[in-house]
RODO-2510 file (C-alpha; in nm, 4 decimals, decimal comma):
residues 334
     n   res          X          Y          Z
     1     x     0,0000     0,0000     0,0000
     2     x     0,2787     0,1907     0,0386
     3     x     0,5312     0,1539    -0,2606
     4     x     0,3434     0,4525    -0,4168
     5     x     0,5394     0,6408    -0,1274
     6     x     0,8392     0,5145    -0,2409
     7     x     0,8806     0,2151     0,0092
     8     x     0,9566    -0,1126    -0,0429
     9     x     0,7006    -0,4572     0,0819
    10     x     1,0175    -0,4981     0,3271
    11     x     1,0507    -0,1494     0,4610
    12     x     0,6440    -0,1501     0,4920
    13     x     0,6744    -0,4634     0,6666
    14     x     0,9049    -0,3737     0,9395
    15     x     0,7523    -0,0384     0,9315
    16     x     0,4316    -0,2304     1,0145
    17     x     0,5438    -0,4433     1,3203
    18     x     0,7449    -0,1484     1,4472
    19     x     0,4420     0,0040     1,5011
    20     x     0,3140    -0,2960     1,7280
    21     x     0,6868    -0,3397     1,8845
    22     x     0,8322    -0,0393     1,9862
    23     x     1,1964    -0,0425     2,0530
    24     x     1,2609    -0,3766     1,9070
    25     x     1,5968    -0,4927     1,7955
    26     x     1,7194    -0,5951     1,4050
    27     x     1,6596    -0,9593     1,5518
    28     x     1,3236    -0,9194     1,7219
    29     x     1,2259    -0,8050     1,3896
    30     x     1,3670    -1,0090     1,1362
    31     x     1,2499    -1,3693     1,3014
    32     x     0,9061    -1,2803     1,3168
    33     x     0,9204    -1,1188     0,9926
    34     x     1,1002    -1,4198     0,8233
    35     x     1,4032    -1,1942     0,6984
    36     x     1,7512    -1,2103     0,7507
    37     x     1,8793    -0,9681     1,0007
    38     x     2,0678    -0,8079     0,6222
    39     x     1,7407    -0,8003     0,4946
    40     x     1,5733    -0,6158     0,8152
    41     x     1,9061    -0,4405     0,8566
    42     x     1,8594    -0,2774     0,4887
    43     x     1,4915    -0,2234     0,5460
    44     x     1,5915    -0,0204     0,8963
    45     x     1,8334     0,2036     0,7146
    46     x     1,5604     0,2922     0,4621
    47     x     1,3110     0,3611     0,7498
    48     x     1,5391     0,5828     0,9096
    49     x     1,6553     0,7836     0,5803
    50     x     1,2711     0,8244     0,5446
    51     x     1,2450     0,9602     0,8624
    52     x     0,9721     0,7006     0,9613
    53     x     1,1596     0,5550     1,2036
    54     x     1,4009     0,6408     1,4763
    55     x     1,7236     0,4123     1,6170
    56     x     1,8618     0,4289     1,9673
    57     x     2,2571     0,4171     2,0439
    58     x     2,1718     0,0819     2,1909
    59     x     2,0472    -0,0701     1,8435
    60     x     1,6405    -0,0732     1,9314
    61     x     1,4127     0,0796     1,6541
    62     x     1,0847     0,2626     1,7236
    63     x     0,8495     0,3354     1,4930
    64     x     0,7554     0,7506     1,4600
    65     x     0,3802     0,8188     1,4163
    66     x     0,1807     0,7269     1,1222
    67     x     0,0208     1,1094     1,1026
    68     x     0,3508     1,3024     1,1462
    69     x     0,5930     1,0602     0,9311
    70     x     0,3642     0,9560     0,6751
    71     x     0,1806     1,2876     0,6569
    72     x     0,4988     1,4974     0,6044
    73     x     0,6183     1,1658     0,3263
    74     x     0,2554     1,2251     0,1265
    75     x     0,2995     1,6181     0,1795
    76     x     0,6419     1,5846     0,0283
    77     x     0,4987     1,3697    -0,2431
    78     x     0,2277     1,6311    -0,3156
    79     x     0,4296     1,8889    -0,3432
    80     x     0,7009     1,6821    -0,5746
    81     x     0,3571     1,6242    -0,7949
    82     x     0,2511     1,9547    -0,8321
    83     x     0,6277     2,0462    -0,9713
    84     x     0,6386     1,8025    -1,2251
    85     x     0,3097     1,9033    -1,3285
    86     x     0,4411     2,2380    -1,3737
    87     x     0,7553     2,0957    -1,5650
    88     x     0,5071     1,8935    -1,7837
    89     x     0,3509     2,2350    -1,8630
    90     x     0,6918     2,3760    -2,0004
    91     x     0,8000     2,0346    -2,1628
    92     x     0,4748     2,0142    -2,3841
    93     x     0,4724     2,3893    -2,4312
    94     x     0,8548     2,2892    -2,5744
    95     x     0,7499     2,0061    -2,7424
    96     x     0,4211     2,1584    -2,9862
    97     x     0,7075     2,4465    -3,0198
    98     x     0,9319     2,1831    -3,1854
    99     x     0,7211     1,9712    -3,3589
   100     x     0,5939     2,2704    -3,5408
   101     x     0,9415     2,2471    -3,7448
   102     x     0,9813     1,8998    -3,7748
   103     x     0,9445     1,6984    -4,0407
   104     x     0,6335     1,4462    -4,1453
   105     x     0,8690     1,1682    -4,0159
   106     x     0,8750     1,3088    -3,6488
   107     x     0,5169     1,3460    -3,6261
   108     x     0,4110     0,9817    -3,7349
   109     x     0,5369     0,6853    -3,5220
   110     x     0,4705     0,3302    -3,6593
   111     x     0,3662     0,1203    -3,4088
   112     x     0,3637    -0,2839    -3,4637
   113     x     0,3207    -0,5876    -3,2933
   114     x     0,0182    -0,7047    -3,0623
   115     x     0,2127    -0,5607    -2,7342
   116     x     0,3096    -0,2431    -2,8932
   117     x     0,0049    -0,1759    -3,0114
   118     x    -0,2211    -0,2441    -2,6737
   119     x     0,0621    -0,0541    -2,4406
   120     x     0,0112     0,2582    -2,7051
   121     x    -0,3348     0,1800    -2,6248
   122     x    -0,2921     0,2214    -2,2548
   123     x    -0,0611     0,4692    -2,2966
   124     x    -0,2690     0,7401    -2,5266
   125     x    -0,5550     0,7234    -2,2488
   126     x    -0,3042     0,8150    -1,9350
   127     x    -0,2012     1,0573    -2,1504
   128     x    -0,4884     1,3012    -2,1619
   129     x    -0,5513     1,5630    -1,9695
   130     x    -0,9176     1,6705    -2,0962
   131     x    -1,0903     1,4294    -2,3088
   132     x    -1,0631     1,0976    -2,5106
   133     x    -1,2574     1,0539    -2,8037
   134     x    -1,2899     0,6594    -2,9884
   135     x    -1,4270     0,5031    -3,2490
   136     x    -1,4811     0,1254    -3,1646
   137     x    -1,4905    -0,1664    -3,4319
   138     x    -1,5075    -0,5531    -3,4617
   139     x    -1,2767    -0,7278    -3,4131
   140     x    -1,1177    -0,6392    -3,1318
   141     x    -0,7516    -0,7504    -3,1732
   142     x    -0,4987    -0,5414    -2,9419
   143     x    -0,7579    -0,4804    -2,6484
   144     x    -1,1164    -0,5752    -2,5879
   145     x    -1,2825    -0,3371    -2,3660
   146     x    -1,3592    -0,4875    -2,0708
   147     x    -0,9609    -0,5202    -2,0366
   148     x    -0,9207    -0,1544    -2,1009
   149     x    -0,7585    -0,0476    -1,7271
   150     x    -0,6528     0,2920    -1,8349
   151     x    -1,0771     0,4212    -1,8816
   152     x    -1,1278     0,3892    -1,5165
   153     x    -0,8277     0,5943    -1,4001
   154     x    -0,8506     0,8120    -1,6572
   155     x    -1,2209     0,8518    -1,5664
   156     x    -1,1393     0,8982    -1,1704
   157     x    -0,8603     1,1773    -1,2670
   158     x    -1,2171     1,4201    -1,4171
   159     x    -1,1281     1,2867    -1,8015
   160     x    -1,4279     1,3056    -2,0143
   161     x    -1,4931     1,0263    -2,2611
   162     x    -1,6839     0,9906    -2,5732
   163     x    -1,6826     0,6669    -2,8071
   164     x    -1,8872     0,5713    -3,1229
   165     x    -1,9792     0,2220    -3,1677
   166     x    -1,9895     0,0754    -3,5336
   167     x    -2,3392    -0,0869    -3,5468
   168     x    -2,1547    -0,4290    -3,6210
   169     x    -1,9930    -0,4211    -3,2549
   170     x    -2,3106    -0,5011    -3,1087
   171     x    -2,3071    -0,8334    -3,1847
   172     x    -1,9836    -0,8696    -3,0282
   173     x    -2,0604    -1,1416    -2,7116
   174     x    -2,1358    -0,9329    -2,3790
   175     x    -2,0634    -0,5810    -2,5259
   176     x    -2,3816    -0,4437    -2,4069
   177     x    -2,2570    -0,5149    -2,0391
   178     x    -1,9415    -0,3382    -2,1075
   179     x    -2,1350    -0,0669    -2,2698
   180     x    -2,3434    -0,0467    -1,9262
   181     x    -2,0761    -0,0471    -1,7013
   182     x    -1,9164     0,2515    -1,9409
   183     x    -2,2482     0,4466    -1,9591
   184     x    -2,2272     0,3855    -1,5126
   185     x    -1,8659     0,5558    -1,5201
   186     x    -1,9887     0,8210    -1,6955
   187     x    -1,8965     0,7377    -2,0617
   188     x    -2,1127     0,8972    -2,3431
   189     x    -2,1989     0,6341    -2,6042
   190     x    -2,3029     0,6521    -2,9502
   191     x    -2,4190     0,3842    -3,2524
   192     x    -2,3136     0,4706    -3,5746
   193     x    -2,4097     0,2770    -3,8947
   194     x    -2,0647     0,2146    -4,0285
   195     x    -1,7585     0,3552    -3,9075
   196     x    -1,4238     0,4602    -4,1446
   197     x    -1,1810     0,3229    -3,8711
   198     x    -1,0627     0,2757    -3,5285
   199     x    -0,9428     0,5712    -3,4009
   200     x    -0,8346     0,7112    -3,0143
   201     x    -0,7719     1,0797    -2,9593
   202     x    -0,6192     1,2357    -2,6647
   203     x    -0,7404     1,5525    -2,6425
   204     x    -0,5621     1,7257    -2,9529
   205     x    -0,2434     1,6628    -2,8798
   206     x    -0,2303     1,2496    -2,9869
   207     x    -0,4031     0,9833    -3,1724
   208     x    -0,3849     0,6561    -3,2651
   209     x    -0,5460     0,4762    -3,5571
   210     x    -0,5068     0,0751    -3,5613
   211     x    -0,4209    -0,1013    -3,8708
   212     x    -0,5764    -0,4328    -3,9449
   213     x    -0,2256    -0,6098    -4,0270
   214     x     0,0791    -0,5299    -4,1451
   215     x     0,2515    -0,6499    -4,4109
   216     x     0,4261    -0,8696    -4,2040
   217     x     0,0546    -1,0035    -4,0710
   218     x     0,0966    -0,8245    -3,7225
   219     x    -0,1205    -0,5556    -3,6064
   220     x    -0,0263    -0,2450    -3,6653
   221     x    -0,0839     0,1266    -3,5805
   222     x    -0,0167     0,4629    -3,6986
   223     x     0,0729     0,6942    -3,3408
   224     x     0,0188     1,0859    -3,5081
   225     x     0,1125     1,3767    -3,2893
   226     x    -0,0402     1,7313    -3,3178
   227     x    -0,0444     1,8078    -3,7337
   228     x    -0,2805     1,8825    -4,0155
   229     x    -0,3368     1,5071    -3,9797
   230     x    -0,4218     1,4994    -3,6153
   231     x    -0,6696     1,8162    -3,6893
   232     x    -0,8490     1,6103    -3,9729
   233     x    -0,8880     1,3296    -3,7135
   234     x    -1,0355     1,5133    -3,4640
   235     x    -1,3000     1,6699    -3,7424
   236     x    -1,4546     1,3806    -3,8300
   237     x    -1,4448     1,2373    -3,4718
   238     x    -1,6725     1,5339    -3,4332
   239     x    -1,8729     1,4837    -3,7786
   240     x    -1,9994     1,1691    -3,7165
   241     x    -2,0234     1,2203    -3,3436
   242     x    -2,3144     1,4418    -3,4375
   243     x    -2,4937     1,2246    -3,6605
   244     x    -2,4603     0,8901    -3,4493
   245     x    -2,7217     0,7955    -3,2024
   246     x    -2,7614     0,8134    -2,8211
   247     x    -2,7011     0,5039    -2,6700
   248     x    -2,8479     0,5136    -2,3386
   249     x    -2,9382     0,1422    -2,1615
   250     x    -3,0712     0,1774    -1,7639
   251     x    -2,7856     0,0346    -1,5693
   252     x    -2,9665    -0,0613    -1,2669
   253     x    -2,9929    -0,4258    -1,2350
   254     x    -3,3556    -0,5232    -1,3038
   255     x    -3,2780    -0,7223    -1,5489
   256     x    -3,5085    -1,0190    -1,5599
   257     x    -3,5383    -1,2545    -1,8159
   258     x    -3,8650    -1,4226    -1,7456
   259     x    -4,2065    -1,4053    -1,9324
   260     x    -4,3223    -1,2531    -1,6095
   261     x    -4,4027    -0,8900    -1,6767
   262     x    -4,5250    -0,6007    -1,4279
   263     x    -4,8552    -0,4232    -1,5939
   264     x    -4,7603    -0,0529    -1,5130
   265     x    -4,5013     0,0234    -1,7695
   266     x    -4,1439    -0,0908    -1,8862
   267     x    -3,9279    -0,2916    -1,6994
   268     x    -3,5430    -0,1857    -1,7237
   269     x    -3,5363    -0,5014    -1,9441
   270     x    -3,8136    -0,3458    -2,1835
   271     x    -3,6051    -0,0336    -2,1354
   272     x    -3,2662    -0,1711    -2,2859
   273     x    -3,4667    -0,3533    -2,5101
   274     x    -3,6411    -0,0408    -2,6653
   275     x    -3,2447     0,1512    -2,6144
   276     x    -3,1587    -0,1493    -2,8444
   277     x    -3,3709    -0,1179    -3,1182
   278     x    -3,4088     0,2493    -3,1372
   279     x    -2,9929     0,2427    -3,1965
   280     x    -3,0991    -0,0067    -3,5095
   281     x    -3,0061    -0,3173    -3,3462
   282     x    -3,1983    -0,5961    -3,5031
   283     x    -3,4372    -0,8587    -3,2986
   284     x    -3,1965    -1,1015    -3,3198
   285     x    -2,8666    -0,9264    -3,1904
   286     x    -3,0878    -0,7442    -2,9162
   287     x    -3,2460    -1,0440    -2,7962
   288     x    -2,8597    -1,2599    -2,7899
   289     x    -2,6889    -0,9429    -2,5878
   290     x    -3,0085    -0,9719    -2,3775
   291     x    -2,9948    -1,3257    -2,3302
   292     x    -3,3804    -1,3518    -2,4535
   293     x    -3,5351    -1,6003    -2,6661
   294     x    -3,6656    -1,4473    -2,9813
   295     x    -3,9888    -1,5458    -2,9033
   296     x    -3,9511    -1,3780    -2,5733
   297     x    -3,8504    -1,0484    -2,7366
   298     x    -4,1960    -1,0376    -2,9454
   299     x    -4,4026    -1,0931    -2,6534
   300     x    -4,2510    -0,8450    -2,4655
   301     x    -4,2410    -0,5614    -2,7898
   302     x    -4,6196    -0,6848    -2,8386
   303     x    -4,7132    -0,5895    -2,4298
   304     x    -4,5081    -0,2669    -2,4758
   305     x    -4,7425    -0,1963    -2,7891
   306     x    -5,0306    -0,2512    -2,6071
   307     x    -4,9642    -0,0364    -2,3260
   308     x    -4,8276     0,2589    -2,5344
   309     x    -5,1438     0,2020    -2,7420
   310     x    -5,0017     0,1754    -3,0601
   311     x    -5,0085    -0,0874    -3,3893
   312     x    -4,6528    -0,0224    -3,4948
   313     x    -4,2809    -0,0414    -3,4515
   314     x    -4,2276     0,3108    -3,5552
   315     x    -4,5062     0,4461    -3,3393
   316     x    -4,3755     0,2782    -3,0510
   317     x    -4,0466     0,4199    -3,0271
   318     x    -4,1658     0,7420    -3,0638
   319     x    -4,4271     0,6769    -2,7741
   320     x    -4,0733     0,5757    -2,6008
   321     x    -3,9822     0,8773    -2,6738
   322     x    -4,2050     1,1315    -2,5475
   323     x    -4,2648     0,9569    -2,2091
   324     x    -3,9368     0,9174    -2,0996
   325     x    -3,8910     0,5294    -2,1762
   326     x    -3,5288     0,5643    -2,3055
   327     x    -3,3526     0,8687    -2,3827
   328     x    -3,4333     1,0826    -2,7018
   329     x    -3,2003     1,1908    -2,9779
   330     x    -3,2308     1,5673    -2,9227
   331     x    -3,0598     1,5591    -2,6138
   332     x    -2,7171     1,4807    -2,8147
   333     x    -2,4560     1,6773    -2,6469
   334     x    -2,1827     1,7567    -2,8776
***
């Protein structure tokens, strides 16, 4: 718990029973601890450098307080942060200066190989500083979403993300869980029909555009840095962003999949349902994600048409619609 203070699982350790053995020799220490008295020796040392812990002239160790050691370690760490963030202000402030005279060489990296590709993945995400912006397509061949590790932090450090789903990714086994787990952390989500490409973009300083293969067979990916190239990127992220639809599924966790249906309105299963099709997924995908029967599906579209009062498809959605089933189109946020 500790190492992101800079200590090592020993020196934690021996911090840690210090703090239940005051003035306790190298070898009360080490036996317990199953170290070598080097080991605890080393670990001591470190302790004492830290200032966490103090040493007597007669070679007993006592542990200093968690709120005034640690505090002043964190405050020290803090403070450390805040400079570097300062220096990353001035080194990227450098940076755009120099890439404005370099050549088309220094502002395109080639990126290859399945590792390469996902830790530029990773990497693009912890990155930002503002936003990240995707378009996500089948197949998924560096990194499936739900082993994308970088979203959350990125989400719990105020990022803002927006991604457009091609249609076709739908289909894809248990995306629609992924995509409520996404919309729960805050991601905006949108269907398009068909989309050009993959594409990441870090606010509008980097992006990254897979490749399907190279011609070697390996995956492949184009890294760009801030350019005419970048700028064209980040315009069509935005064109189609407009024109895609809202995808907005309940994420509670009512989702039954019984026959069994409450008579007062939509369940949060006839609400992803409805989400589903209104995004132009067909019966069939909507009712796999959904892990309905088909037949299941039309029974529960046919009660959802009776209750809206309505003898179509088309009508029903809009009845969705208007009384707050899922959400509607016009609140698109661009």
């Amino acid at each position: 718990m500790l190492d992101v203070l800079g200590l090592e699982p020993d020196d934690e350790r021996v911090y840690r029973a210090l703090l239940g053995r005051p003035n306790s020799t190298v070898v009360q220490l080490s036996d317990p601890l199953s170290l070598t008295q080097d080991q605890a020796d080393d670990a001591l040392s470190r302790l004492v450098a830290w200032g966490l812990v103090t040493g007597s002239a007669d070679g007993r160790f006592t542990a200093a307080p968690p709120a005034m050691a640690l505090g002043a370690l964190i405050s020290q760490r803090r403070d450390g942060l805040r400079a570097a963030e300062h220096a990353l202000v001035t080194l990227a402030e450098e940076h755009r200066a120099a890439m404005t005279a370099s050549s088309i060489v220094d502002l395109i990296e080639i990126v290859t190989g399945i590792d390469a590709v996902r830790h530029r993945y990773l990497q693009v995400q912890q990155a930002a500083r503002t936003q990240v912006r995707t378009f996500i397509t089948a197949p998924f061949v560096a990194l499936p979403p739900d082993e994308n590790t970088a979203e959350p932090m990125a989400l719990g450090r105020g990022v803002s993300f927006r991604a457009v789903l091609d249609r076709a990714v739908l289909e894809e086994p248990g995306i629609i869980h992924d995509a409520i787990d996404s919309l729960r952390n805050g991601v905006q989500l949108r269907i398009a029909d068909q989309l050009p490409m993959k594409l990441m973009l870090a606010d509008t300083e980097l992006g990254l555009v897979p490749l399907a293969t190279t011609p070697t067979g390996e995956p492949g990916a184009v890294l760009l840095h801030r350019s005419g190239l970048l700028d064209a990127m980040d315009t069509l992220f935005e064109t189609v962003w407009r024109t895609a639809h809202p995808l907005a599924l309940p994420a509670d966790e009512e989702a039954e999949t019984t026959v069994e249906l409450e008579t007062e309105g939509p369940t949060a299963l006839d609400r992803r349902i409805l989400a589903l099709l209104l995004a132009g997924v067909t019966d069939l995908t909507a009712a796999t994600q959904l892990g309905l029967s088909q037949r299941t599906m039309h029974r529960r579209l046919r009660r959802l048409m009776d209750i809206a009062g309505v003898r179509t498809r088309m009508q029903l959605g809009g009845h969705a619609v208007r009384h707050g089933w899922v959400e509607a189109s016009e609140t698109r946020q661009t």
